[in-house]
PQR file of N, CA, C, O and H, with PARSE charges and radii, in Angstrom:
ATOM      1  N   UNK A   1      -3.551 -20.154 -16.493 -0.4000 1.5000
ATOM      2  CA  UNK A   1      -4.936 -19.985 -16.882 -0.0000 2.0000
ATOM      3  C   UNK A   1      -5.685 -21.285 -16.612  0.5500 1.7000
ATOM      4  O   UNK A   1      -5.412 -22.441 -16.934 -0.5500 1.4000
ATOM      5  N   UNK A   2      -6.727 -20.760 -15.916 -0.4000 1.5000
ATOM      6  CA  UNK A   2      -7.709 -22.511 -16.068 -0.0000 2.0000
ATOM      7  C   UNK A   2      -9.141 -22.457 -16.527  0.5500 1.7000
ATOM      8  O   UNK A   2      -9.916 -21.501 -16.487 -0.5500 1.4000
ATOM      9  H   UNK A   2      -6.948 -19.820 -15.654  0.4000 1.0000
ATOM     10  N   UNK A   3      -9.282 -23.354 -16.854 -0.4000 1.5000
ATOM     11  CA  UNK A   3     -10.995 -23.420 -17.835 -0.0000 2.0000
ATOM     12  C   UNK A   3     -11.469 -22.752 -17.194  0.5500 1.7000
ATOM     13  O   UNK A   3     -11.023 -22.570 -16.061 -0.5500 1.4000
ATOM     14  H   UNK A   3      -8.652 -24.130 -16.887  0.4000 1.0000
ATOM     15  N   UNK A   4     -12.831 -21.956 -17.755 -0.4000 1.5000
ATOM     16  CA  UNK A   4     -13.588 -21.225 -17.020 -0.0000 2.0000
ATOM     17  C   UNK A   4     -14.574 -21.882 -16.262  0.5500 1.7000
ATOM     18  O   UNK A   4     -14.898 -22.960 -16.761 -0.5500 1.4000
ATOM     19  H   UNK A   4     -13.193 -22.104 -18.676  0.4000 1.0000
ATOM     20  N   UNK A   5     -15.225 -21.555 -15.104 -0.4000 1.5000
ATOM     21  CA  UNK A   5     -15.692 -22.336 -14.400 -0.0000 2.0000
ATOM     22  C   UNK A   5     -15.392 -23.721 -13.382  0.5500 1.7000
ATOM     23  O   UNK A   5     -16.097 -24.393 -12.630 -0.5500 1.4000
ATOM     24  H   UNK A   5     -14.962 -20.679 -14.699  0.4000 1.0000
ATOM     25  N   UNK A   6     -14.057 -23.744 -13.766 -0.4000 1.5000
ATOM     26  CA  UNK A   6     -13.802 -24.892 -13.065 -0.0000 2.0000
ATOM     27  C   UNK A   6     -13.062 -24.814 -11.533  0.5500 1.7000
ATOM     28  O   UNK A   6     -11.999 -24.265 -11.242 -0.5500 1.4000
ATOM     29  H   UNK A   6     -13.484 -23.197 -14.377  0.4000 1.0000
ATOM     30  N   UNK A   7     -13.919 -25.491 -10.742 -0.4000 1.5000
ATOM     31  CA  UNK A   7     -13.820 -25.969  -9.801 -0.0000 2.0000
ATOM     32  C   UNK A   7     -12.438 -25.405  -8.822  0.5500 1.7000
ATOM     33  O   UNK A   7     -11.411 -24.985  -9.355 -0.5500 1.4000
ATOM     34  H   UNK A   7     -14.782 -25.937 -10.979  0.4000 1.0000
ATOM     35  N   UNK A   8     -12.576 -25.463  -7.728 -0.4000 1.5000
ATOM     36  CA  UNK A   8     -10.949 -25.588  -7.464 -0.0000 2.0000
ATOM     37  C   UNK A   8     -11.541 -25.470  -5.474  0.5500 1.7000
ATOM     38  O   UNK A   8     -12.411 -24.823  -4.891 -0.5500 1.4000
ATOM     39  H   UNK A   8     -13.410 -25.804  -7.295  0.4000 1.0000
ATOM     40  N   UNK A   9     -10.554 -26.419  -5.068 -0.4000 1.5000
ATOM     41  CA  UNK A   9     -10.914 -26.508  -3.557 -0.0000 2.0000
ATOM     42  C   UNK A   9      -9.109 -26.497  -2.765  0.5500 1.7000
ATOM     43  O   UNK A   9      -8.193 -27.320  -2.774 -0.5500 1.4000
ATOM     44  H   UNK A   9      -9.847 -26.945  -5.541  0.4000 1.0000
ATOM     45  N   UNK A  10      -9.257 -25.297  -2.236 -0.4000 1.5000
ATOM     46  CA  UNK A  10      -8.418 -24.824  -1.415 -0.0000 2.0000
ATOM     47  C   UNK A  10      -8.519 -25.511   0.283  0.5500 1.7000
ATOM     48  O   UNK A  10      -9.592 -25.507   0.888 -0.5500 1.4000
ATOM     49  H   UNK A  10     -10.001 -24.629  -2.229  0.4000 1.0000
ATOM     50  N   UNK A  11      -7.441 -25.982   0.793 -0.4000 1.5000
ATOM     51  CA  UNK A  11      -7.770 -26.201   2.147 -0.0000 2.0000
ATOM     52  C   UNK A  11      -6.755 -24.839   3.072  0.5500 1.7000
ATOM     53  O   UNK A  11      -5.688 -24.422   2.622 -0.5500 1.4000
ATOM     54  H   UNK A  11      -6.570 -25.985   0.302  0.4000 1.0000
ATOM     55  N   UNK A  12      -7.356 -24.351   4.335 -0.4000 1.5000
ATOM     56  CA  UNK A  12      -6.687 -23.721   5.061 -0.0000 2.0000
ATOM     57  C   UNK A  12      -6.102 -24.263   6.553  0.5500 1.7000
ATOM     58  O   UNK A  12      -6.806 -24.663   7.481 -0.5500 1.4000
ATOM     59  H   UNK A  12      -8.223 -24.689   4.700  0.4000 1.0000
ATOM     60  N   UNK A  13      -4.736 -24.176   6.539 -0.4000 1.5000
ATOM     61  CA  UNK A  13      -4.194 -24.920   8.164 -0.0000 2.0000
ATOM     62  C   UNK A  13      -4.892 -23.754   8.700  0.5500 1.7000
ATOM     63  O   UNK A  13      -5.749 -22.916   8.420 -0.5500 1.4000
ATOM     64  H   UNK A  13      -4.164 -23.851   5.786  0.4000 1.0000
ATOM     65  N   UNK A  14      -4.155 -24.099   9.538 -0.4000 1.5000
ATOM     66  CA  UNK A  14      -4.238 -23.444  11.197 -0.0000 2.0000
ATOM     67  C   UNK A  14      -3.282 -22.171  10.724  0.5500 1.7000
ATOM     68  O   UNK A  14      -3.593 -20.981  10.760 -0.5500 1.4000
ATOM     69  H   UNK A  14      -3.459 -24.779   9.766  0.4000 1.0000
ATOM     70  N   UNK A  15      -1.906 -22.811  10.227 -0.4000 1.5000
ATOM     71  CA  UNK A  15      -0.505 -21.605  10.260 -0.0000 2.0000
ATOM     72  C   UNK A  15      -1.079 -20.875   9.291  0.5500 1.7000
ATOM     73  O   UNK A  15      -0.175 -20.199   8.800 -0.5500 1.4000
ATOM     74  H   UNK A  15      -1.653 -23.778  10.198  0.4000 1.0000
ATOM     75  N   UNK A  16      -2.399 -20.579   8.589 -0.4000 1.5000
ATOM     76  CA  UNK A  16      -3.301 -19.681   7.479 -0.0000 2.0000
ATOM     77  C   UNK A  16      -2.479 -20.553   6.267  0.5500 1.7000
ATOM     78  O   UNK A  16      -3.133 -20.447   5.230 -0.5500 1.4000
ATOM     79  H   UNK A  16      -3.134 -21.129   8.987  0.4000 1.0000
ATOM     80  N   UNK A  17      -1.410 -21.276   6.086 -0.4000 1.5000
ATOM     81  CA  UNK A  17      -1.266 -21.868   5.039 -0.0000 2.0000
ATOM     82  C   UNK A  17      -2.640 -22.279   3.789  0.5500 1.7000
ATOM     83  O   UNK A  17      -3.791 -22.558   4.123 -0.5500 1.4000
ATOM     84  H   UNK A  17      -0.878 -21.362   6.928  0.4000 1.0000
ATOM     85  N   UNK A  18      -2.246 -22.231   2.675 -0.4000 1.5000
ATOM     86  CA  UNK A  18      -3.517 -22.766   1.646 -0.0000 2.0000
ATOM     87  C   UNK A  18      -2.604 -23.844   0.893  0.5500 1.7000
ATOM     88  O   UNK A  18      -1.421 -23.672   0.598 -0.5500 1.4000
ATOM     89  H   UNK A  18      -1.310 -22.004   2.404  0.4000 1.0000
ATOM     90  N   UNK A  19      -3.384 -25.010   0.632 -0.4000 1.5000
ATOM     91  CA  UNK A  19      -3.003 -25.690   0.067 -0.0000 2.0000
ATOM     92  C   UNK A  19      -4.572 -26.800  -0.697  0.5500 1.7000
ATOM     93  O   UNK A  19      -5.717 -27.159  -0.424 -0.5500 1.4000
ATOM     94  H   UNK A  19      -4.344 -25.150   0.871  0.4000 1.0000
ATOM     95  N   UNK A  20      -3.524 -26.904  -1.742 -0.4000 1.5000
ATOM     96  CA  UNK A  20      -4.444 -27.470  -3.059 -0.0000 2.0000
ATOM     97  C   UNK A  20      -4.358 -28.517  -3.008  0.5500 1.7000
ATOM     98  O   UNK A  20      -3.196 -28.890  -2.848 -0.5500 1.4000
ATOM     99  H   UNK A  20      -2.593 -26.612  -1.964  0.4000 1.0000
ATOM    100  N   UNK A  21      -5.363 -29.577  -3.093 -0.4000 1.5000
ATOM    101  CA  UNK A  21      -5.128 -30.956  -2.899 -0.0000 2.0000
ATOM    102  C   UNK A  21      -4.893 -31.684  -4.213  0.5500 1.7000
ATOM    103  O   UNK A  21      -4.155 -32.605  -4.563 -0.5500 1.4000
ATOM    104  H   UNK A  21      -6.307 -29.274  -3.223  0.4000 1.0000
ATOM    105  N   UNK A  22      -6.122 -30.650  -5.016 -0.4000 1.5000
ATOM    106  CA  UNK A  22      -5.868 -31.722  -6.492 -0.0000 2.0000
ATOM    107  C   UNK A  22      -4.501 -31.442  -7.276  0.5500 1.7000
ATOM    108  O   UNK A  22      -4.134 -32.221  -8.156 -0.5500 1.4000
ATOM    109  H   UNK A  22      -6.721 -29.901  -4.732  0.4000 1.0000
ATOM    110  N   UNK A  23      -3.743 -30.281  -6.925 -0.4000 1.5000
ATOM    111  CA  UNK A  23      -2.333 -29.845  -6.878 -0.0000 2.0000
ATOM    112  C   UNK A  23      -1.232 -30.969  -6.046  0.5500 1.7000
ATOM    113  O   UNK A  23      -0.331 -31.718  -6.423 -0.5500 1.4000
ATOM    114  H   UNK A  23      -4.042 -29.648  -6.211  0.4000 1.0000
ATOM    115  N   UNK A  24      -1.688 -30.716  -5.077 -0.4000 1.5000
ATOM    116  CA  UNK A  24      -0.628 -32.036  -3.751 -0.0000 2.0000
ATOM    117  C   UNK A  24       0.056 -30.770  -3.956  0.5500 1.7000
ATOM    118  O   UNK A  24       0.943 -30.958  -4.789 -0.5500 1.4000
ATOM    119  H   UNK A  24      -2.420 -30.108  -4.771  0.4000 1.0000
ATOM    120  N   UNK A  25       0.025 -29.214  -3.447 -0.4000 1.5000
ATOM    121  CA  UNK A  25       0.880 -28.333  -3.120 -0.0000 2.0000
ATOM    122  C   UNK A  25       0.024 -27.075  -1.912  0.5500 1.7000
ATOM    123  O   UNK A  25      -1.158 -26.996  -1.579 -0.5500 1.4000
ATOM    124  H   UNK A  25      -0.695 -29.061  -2.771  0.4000 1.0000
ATOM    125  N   UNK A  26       0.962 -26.426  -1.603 -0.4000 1.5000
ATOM    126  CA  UNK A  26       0.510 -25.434  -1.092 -0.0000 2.0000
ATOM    127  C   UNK A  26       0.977 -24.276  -2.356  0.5500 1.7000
ATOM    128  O   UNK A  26       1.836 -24.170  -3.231 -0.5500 1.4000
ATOM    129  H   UNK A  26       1.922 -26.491  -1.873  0.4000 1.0000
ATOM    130  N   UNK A  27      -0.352 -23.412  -1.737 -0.4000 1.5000
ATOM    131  CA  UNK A  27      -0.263 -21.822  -2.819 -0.0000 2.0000
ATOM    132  C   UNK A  27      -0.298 -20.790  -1.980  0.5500 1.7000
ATOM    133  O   UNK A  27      -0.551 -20.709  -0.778 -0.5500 1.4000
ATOM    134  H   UNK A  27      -1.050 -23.498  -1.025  0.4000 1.0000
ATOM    135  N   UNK A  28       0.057 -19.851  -2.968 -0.4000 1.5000
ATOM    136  CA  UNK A  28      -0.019 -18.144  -2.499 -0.0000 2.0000
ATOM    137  C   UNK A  28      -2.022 -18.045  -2.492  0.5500 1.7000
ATOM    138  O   UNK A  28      -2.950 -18.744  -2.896 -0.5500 1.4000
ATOM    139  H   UNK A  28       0.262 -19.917  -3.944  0.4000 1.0000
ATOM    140  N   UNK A  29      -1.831 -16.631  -1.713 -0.4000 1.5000
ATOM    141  CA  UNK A  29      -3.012 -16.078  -1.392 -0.0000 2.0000
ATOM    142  C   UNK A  29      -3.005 -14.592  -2.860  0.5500 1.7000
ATOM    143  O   UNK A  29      -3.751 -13.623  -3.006 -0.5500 1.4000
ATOM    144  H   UNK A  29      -1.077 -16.062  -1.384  0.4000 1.0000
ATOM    145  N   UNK A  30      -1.912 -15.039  -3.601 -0.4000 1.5000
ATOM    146  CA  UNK A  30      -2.024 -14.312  -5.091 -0.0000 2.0000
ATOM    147  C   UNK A  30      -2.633 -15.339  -5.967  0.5500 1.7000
ATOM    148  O   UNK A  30      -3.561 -15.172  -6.757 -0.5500 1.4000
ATOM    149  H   UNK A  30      -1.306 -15.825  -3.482  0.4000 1.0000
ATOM    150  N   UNK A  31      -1.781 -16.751  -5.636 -0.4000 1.5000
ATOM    151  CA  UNK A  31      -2.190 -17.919  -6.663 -0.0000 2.0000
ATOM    152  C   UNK A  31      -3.968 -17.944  -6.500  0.5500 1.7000
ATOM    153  O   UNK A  31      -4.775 -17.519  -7.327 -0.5500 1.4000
ATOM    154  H   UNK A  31      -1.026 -16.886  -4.994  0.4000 1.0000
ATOM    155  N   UNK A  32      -4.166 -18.375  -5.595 -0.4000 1.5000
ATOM    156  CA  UNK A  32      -5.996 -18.549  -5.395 -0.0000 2.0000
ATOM    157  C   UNK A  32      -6.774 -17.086  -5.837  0.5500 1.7000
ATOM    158  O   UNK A  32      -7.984 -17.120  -6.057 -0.5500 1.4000
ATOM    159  H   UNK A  32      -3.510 -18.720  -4.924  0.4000 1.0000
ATOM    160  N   UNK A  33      -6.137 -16.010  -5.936 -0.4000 1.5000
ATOM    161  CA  UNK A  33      -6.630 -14.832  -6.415 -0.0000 2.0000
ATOM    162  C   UNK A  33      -6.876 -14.633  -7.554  0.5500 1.7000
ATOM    163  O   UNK A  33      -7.852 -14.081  -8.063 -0.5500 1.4000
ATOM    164  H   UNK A  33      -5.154 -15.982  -5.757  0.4000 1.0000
ATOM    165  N   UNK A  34      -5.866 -15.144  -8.062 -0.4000 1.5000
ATOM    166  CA  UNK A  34      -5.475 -14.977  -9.734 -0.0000 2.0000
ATOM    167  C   UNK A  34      -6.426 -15.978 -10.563  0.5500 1.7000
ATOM    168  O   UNK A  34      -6.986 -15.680 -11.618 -0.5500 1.4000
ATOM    169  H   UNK A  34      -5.073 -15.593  -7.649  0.4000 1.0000
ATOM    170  N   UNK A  35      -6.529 -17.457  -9.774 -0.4000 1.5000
ATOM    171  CA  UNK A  35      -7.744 -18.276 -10.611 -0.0000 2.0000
ATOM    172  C   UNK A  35      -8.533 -18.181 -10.366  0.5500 1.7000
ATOM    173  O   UNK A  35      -9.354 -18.987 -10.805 -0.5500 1.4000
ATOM    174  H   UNK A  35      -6.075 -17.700  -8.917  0.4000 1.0000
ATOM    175  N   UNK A  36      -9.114 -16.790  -9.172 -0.4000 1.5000
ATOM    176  CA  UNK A  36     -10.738 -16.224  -9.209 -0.0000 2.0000
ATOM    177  C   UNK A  36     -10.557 -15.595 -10.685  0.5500 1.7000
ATOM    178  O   UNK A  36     -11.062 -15.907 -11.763 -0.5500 1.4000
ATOM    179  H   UNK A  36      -8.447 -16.135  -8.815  0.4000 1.0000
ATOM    180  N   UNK A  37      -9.857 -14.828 -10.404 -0.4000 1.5000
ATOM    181  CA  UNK A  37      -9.780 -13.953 -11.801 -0.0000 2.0000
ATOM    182  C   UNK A  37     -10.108 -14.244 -12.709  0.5500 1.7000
ATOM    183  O   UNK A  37     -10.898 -13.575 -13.375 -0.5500 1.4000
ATOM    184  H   UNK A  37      -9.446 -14.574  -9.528  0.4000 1.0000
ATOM    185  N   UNK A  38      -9.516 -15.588 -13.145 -0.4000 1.5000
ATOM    186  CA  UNK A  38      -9.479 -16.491 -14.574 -0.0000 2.0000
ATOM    187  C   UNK A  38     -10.500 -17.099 -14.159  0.5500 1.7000
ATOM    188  O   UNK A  38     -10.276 -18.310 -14.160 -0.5500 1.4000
ATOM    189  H   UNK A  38      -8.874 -16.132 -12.604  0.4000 1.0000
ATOM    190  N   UNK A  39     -11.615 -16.825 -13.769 -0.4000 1.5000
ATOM    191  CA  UNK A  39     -13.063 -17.556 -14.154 -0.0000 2.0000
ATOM    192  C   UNK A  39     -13.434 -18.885 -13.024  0.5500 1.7000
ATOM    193  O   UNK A  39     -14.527 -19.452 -13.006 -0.5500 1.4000
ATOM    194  H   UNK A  39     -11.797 -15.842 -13.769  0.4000 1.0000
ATOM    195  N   UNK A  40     -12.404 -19.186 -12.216 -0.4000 1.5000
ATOM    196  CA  UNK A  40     -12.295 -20.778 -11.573 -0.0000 2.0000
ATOM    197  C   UNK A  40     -13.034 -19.975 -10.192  0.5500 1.7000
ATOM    198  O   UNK A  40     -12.918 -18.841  -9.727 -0.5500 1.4000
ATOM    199  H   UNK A  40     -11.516 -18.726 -12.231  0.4000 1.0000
ATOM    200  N   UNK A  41     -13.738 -21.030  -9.862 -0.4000 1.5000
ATOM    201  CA  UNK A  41     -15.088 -21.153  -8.797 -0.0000 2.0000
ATOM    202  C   UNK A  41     -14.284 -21.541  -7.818  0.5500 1.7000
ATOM    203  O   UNK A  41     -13.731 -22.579  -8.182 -0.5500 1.4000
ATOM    204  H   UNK A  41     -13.832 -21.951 -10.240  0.4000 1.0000
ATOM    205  N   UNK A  42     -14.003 -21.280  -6.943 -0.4000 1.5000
ATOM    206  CA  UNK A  42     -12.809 -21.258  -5.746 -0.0000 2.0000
ATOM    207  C   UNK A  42     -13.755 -21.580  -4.271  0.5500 1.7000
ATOM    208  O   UNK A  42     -14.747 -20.903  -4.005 -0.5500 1.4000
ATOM    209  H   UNK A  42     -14.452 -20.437  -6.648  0.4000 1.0000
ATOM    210  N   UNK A  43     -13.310 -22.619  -3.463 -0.4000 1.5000
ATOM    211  CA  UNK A  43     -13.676 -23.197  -2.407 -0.0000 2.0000
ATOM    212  C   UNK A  43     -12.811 -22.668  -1.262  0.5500 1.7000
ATOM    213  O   UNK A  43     -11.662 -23.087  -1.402 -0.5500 1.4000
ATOM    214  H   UNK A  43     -12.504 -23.169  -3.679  0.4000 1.0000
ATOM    215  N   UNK A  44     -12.911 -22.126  -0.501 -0.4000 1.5000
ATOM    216  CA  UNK A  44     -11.683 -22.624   0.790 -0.0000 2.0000
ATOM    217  C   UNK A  44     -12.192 -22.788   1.762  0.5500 1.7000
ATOM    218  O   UNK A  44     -13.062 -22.048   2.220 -0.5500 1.4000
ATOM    219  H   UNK A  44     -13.845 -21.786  -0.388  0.4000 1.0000
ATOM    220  N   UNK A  45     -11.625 -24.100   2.444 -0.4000 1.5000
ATOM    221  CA  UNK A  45     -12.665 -24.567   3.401 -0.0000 2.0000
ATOM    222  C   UNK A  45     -11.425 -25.096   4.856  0.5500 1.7000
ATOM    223  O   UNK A  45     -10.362 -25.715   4.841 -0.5500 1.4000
ATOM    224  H   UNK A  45     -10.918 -24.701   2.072  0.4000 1.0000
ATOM    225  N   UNK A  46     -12.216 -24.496   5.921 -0.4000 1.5000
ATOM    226  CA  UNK A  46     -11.325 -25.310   6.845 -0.0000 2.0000
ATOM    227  C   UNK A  46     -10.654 -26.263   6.686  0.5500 1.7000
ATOM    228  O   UNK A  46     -11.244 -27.044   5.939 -0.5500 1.4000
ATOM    229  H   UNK A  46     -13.079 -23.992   5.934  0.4000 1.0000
ATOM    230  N   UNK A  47      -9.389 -26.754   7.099 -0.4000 1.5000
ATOM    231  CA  UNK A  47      -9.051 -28.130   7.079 -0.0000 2.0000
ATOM    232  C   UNK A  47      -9.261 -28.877   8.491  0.5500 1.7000
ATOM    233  O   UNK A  47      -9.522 -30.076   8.597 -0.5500 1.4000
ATOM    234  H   UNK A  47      -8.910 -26.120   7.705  0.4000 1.0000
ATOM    235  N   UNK A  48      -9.145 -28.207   9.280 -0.4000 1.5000
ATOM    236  CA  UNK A  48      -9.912 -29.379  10.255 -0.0000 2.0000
ATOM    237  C   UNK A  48     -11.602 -29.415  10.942  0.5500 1.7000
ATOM    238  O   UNK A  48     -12.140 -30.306  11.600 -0.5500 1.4000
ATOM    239  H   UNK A  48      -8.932 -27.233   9.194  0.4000 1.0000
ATOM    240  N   UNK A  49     -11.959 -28.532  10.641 -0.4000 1.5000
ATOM    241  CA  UNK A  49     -13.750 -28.317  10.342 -0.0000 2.0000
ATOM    242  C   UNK A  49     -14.732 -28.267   9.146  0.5500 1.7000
ATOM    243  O   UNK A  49     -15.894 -28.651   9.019 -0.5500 1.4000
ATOM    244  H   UNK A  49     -11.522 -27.809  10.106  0.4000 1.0000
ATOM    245  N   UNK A  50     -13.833 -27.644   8.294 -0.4000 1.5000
ATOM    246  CA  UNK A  50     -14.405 -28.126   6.936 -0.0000 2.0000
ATOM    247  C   UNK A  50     -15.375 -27.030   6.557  0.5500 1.7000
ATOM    248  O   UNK A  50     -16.157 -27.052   5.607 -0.5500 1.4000
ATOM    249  H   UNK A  50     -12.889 -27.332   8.397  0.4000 1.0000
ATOM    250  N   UNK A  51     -15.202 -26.054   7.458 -0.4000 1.5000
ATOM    251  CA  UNK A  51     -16.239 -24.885   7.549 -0.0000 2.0000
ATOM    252  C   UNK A  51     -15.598 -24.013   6.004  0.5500 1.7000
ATOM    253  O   UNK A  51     -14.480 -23.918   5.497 -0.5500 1.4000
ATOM    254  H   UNK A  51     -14.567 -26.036   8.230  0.4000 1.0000
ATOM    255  N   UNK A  52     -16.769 -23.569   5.699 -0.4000 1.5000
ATOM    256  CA  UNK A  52     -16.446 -22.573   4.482 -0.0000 2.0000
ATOM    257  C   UNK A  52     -15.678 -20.983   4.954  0.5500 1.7000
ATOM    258  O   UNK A  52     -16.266 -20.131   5.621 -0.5500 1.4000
ATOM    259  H   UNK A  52     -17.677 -23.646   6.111  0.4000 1.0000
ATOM    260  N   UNK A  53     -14.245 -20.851   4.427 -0.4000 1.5000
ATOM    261  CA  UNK A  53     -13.704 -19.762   4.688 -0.0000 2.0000
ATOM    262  C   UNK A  53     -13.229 -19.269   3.363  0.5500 1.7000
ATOM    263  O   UNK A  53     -12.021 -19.058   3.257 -0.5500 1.4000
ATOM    264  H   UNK A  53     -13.767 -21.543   3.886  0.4000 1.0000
ATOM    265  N   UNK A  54     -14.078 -19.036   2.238 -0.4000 1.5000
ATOM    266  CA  UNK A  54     -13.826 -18.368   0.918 -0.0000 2.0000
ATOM    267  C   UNK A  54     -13.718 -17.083   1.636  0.5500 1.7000
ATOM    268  O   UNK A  54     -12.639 -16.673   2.065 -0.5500 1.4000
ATOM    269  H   UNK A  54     -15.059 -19.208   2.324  0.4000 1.0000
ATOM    270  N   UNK A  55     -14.822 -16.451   1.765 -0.4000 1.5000
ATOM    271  CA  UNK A  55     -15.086 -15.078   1.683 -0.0000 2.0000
ATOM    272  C   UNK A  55     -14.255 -14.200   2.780  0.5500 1.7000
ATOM    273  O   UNK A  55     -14.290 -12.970   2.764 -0.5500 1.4000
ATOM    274  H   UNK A  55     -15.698 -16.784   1.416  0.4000 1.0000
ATOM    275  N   UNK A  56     -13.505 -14.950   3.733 -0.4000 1.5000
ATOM    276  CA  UNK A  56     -12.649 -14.702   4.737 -0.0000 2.0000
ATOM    277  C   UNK A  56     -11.306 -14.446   3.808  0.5500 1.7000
ATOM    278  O   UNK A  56     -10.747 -13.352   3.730 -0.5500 1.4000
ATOM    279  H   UNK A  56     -13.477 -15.950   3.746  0.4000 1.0000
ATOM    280  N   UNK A  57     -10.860 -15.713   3.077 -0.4000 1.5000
ATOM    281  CA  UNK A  57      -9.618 -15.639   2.339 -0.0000 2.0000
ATOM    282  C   UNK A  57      -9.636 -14.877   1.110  0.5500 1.7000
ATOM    283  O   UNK A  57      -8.540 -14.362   0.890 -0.5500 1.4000
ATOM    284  H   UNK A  57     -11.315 -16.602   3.141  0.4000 1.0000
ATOM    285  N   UNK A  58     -10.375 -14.674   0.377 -0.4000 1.5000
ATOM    286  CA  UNK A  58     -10.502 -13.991  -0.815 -0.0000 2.0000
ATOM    287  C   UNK A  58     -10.538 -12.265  -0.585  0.5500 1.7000
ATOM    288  O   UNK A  58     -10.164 -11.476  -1.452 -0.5500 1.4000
ATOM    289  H   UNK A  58     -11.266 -15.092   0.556  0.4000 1.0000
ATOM    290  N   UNK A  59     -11.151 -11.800   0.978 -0.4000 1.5000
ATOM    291  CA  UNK A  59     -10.510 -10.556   1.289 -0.0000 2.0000
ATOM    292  C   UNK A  59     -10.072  -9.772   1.668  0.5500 1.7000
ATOM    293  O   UNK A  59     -10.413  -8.613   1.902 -0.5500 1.4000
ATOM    294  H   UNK A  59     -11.455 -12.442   1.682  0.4000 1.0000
ATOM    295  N   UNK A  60      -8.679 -10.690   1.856 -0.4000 1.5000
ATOM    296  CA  UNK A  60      -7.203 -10.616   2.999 -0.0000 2.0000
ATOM    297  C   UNK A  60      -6.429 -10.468   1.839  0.5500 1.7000
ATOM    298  O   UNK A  60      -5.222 -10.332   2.036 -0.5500 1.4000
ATOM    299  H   UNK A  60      -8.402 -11.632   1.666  0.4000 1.0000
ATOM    300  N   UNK A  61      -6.942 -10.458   0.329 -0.4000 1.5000
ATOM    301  CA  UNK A  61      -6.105 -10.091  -0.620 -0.0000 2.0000
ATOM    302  C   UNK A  61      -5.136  -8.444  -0.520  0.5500 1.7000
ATOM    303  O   UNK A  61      -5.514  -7.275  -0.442 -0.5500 1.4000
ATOM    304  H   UNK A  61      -7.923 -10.569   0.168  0.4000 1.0000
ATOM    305  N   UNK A  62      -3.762  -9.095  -0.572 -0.4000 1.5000
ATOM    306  CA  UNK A  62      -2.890  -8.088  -0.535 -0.0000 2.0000
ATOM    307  C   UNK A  62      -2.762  -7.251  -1.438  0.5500 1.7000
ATOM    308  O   UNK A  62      -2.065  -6.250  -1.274 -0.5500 1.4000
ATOM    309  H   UNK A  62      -3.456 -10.045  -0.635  0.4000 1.0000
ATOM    310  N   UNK A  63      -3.581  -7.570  -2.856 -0.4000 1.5000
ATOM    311  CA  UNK A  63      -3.309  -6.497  -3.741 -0.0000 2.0000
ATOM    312  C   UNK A  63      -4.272  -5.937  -4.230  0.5500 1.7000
ATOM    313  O   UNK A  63      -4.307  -5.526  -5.389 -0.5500 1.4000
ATOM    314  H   UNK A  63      -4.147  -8.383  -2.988  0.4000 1.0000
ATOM    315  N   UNK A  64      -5.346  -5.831  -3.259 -0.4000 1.5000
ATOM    316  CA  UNK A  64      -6.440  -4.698  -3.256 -0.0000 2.0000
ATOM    317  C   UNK A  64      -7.645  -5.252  -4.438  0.5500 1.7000
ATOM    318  O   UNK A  64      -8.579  -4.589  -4.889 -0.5500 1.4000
ATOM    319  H   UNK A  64      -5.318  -6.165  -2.317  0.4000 1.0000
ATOM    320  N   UNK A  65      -7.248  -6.795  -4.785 -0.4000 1.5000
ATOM    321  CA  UNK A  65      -8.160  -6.866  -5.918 -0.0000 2.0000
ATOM    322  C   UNK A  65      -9.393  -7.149  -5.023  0.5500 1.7000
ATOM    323  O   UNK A  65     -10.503  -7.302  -5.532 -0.5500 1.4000
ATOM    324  H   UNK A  65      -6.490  -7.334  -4.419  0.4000 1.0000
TER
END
């Protein structure tokens, strides 16, 4: 669970990998789903352009949410 509203910036490789910086991990495309869910304001942004790809990644969700 994470505070509501809070923040969260996803980067995407190339290999579609996601990874969390303020984590220092990579996540599932359930993990970044699940803290839309729980209220967290979700970023995903190119990693080598920096271009905004939320709305790309958020609905490639595999479980229809």
């Amino acid at each position: 669970m994470v505070p509501a509203r809070e923040r969260v910036t996803v980067k995407l490789y190339d290999n579609r990998r996601l990874y969390r910086p303020a984590r220092g991990r990579y996540v599932t495309l359930d993990e970044v789903i699940a803290l839309a869910h729980d209220g967290a304001e979700i970023t995903v942004q190119d990693a080598q352009s920096g271009a905004d790809m939320t709305a790309f990644v958020l609905s490639r969700s595999p479980t229809g949410h």
